[in-house]
C-alpha positions in Angstrom: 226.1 14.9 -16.8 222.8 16.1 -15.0 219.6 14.8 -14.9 218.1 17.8 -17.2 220.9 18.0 -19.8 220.5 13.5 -19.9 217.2 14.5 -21.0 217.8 17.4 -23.8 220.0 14.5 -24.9 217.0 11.6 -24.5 215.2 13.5 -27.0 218.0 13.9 -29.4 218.9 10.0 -29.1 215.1 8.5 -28.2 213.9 5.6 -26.2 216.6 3.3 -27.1 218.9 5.5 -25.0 217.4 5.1 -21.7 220.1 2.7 -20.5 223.3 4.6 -21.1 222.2 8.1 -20.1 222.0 8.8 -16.6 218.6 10.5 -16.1 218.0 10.2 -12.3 214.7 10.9 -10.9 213.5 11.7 -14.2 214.1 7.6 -15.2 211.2 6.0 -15.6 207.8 8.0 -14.8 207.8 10.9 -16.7 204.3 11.9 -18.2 205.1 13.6 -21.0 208.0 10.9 -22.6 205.5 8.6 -24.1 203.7 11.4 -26.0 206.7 12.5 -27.1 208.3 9.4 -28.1 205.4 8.7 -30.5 205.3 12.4 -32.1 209.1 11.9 -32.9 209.0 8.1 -33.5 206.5 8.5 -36.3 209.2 10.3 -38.0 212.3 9.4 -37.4 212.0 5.9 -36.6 211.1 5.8 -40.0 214.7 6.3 -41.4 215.9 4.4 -38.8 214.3 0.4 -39.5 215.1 1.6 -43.2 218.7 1.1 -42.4 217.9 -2.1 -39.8 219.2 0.3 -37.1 216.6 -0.5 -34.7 213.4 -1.4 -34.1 210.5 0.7 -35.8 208.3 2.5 -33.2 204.8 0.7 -33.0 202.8 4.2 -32.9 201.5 3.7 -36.7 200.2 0.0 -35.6 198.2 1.5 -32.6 196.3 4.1 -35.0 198.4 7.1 -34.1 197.6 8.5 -37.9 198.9 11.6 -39.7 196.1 14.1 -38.7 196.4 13.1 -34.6 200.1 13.0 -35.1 200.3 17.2 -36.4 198.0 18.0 -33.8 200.2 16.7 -31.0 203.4 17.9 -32.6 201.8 21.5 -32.0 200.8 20.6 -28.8 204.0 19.7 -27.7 206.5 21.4 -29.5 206.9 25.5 -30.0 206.8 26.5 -33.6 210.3 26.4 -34.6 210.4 23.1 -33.6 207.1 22.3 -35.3 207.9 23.0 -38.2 211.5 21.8 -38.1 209.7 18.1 -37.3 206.9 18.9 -39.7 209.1 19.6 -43.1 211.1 16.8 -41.8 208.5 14.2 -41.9 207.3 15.4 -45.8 210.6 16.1 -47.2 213.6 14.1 -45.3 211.0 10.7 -44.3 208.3 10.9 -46.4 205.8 11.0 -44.4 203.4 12.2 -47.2 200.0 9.9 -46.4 198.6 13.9 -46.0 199.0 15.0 -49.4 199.3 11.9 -51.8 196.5 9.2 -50.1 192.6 10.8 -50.1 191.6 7.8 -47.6 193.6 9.8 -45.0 191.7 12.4 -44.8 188.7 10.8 -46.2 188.6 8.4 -42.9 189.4 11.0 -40.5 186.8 13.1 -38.1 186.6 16.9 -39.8 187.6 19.2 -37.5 189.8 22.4 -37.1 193.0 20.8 -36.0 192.5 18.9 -39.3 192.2 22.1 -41.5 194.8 23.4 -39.9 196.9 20.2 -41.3 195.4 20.6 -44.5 196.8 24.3 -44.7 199.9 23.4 -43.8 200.4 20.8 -46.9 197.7 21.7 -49.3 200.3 23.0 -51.7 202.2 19.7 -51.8 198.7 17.4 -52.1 197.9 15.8 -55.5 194.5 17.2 -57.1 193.3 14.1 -56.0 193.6 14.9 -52.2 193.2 18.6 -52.7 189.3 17.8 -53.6 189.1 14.9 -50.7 190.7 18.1 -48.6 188.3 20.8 -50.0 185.8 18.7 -48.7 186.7 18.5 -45.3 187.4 22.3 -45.0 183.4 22.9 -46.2 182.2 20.7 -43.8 183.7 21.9 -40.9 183.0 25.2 -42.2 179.2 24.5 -42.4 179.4 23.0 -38.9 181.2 25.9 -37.3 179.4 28.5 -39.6 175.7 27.0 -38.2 177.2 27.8 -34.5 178.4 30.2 -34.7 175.9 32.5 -36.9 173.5 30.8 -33.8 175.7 32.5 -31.4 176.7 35.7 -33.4 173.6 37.0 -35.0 171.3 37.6 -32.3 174.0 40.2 -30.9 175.0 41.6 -34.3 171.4 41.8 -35.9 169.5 43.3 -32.9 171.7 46.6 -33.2 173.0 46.5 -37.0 169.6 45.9 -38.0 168.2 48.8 -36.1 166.3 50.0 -39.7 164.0 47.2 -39.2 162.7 48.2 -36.0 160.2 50.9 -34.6 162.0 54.0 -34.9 162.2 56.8 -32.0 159.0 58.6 -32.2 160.5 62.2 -31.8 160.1 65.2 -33.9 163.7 65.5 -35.3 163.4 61.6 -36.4 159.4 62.6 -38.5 159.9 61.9 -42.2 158.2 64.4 -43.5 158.0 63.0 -47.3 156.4 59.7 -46.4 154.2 61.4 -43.6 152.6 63.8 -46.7 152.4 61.0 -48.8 150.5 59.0 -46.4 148.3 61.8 -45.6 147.3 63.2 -48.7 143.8 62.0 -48.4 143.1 64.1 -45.8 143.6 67.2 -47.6 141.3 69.9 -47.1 141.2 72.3 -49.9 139.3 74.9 -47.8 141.6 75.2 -45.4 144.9 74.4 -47.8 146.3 72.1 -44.9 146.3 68.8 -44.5 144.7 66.9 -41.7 147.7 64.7 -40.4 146.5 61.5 -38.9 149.5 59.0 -39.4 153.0 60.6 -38.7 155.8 58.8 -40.2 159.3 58.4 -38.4 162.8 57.2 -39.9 166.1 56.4 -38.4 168.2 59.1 -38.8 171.0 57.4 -39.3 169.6 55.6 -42.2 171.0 58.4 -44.7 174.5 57.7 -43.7 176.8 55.1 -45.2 177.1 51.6 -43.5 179.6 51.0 -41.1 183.3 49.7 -42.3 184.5 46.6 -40.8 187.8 45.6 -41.3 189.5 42.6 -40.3 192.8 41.8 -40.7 194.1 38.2 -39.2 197.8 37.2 -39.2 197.9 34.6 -41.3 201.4 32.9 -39.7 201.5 28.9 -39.0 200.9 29.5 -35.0 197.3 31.3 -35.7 195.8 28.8 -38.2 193.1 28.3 -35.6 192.4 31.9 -35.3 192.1 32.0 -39.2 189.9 29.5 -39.3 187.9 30.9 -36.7 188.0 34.5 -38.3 186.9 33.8 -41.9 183.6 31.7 -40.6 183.2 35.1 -38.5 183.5 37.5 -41.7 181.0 35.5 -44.0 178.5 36.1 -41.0 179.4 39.8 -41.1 179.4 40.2 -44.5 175.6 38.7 -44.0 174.8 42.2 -41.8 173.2 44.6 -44.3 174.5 47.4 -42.1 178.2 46.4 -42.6 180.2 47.0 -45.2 183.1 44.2 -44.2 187.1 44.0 -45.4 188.8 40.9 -44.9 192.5 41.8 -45.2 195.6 38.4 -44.5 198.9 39.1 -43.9 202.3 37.8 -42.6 205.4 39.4 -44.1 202.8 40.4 -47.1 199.4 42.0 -47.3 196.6 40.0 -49.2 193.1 41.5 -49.7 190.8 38.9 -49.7 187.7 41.0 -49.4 186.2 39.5 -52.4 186.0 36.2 -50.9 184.7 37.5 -47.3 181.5 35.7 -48.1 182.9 32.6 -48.8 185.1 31.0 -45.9 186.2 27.8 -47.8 187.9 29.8 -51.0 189.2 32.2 -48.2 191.2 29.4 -47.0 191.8 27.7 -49.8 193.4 31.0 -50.9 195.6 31.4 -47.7 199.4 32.3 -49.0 201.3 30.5 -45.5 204.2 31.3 -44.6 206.7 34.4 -44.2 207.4 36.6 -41.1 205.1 38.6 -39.0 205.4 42.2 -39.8 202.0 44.1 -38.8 203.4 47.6 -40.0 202.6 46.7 -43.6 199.5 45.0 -43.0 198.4 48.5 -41.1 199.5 50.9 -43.7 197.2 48.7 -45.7 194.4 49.0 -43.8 194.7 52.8 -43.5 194.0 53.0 -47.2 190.7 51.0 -46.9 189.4 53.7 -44.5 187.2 56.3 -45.8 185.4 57.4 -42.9 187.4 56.9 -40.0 184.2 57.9 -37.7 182.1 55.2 -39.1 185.4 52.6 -39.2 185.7 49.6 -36.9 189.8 47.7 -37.6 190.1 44.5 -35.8 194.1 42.9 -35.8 193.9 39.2 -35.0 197.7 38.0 -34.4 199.7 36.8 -31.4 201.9 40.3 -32.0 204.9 38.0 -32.0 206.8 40.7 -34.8 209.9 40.2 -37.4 210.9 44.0 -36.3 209.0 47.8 -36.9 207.5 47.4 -33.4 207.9 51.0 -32.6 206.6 52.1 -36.4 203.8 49.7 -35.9 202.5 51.2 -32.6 203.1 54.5 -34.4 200.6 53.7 -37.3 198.3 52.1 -34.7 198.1 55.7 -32.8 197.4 57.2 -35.4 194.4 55.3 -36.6 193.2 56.0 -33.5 193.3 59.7 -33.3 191.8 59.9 -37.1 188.6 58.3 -35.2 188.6 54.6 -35.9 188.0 52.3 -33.1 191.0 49.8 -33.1 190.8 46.3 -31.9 193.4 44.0 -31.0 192.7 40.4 -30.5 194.9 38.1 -29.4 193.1 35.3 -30.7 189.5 34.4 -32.0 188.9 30.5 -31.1 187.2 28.4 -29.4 189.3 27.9 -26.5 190.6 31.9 -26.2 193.7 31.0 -24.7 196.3 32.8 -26.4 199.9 32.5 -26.4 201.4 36.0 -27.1 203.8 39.1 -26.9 202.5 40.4 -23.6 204.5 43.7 -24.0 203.5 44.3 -27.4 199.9 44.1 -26.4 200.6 46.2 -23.4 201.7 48.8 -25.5 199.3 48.7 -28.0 196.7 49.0 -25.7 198.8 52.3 -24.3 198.2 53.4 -27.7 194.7 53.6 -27.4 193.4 49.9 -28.6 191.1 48.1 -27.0 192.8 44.6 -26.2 191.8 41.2 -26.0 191.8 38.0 -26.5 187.7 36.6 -27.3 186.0 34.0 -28.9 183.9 34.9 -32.0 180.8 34.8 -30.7 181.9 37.5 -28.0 183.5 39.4 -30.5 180.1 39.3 -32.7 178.6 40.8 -29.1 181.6 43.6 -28.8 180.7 44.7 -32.5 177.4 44.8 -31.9 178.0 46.9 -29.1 180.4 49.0 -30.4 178.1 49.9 -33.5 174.8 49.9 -31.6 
């Protein structure tokens, strides 16, 4: 047996194997083991010094507690594997400290890895924990709503609050019916004319309708950060007078959550996990919401990793583009903006006329206020 396929088989049989299997070089130092021997010992050594089969790992007596141990599971495991090990630890081992004991989460430091954990589980928590989690996911809502509305609304407010400012001062922008009005003291009844002295301007584009933001996030397990991140962003758009904002979620469904857009915490608290990723559903959806394509901005927040319809999806993303809507694709929307995604895909749709990328929210908050200025 080779070195590599001794140590497909060392995770499969743990640390008590590393005496019989003959992994070479790879004996001994090797950086990642000991992370991974605590992510799968907190489970599975579990079932194991149940039956007195061996000894039970030590990683729940050094403090390795349920939140750290479902963030390092996604660090170091793909998905499938993730959540292989994850519905493992609830169902087959009963790891269930997340949804059944409120001191977990009541003792641990709010942050997005943690509301990601909460997401996962919060249908299988006890009311109990569900109001310990609640509060969790409002704090670090508050926290990362107070940066990032720091960040966001200098770029979004200095353009989509253009009706605040000093108008042009040109003859096509004069209002007429406030400059009369504010002049109608000066009228001389001789000469049947008034005497203008204060000319009043407007911003043309005041008389049209408010620009149409939609956002639609994939909603699958690998772009809980991304969600997170995304309905902080929409409550701070739905803030922008000059936006009329559409939060749309979606996986192999479609959920409009546009009612909730203002309020991050019952967005996700209302998140419906699970399912495949099928974007061609979530677009036909979105095409309904338009109403003035000229005046419509559609961002897509998923990794583009698809269950299938790739070609009908790039199909109903060219055509949003040639009824006038500027399309956005974003590979993610986090802090770190470091995606992991379907290069092709993105290719493509970026062939198809979207602008791709992958941008943290406070750049995105600068692209829309661009875009719109």
């Amino acid at each position: 047996m080779d070195s590599e396929r001794a140590l497909r088989w060392r995770l499969i049989l743990g640390r008590h194997a590393d005496d019989e299997l003959p992994l070479g070089e790879h004996a001994g130092a090797r950086p990642e083991s000991g992370s991974l021997d605590a992510a799968l010992d907190f489970v599975y050594d579990r079932a194991h010094a149940a039956r007195a089969h061996r000894q039970a790992s030590d990683a729940r007596s050094k403090g390795f507690t349920v939140p750290a141990w479902l963030a390092q599971v996604r660090t170091l495991f793909p998905p499938a594997a993730t959540r292989v090990v994850e519905r493992d630890a609830l169902v087959r081992y009963g790891v269930r400290e997340l949804v059944t004991d409120p001191r977990v989460l009541q003792q641990a430091e709010p942050n997005t890895a943690l509301v990601e954990a909460i997401l996962q589980f919060k249908n299988q928590m006890t009311p109990e924990v569900r109001e310990a989690a609640r509060a969790v996911i409002a704090t670090v809502v508050a926290e990362l709503g107070s940066t990032l509305a720091t960040r966001a609304e200098p770029a979004l407010y200095g353009r989509a609050r253009d009706p605040l400012l000093a108008p042009r001062r040109t003859a096509r922008n004069v209002d007429w019916h406030r400059t009369i009005r504010a002049n109608l003291g000066r009228w001389d009844a001789e000469k049947r004319r008034i005497s203008v002295d204060r000319v009043r301007y407007r911003h043309r584009a005041s008389a049209r309708g408010a620009w149409r933001v939609i956002v639609a996030v994939d909603q699958s397990g690998s772009m809980l950060d991304s969600v997170v991140h995304t309905a902080v962003l929409a409550a701070i758009l739905t803030a922008v007078p000059a936006l009329d904002v559409r939060l749309v979620t979606w996986d192999d469904r479609v959920f409009d959550l546009s009612g909730l857009a203002a309020d991050p915490l019952e967005v996700l608290w209302s998140l419906q996990l699970g399912g495949g990723t099928r974007l061609l559903p979530a677009l036909n959806y979105c095409t309904t919401l338009v109403t003035e394509p000229a005046r419509t901005l559609l961002v897509v927040v998923s990794d583009f990793f698809l269950s299938g319809e790739q070609e009908g999806a790039l199909e109903a993303a060219e055509d949003l583009v040639e009824s006038g809507v500027k399309c956005i694709g974003l590979l993610a929307l986090d802090g770190r903006s470091q995606p992991i995604h379907d290069e092709r895909f993105a290719r493509a749709l970026a062939g198809r006329g979207w602008w791709v990328a992958s941008l943290t929210p406070e750049r995105l908050a600068e692209q829309v206020g661009a875009w719109l200025g």
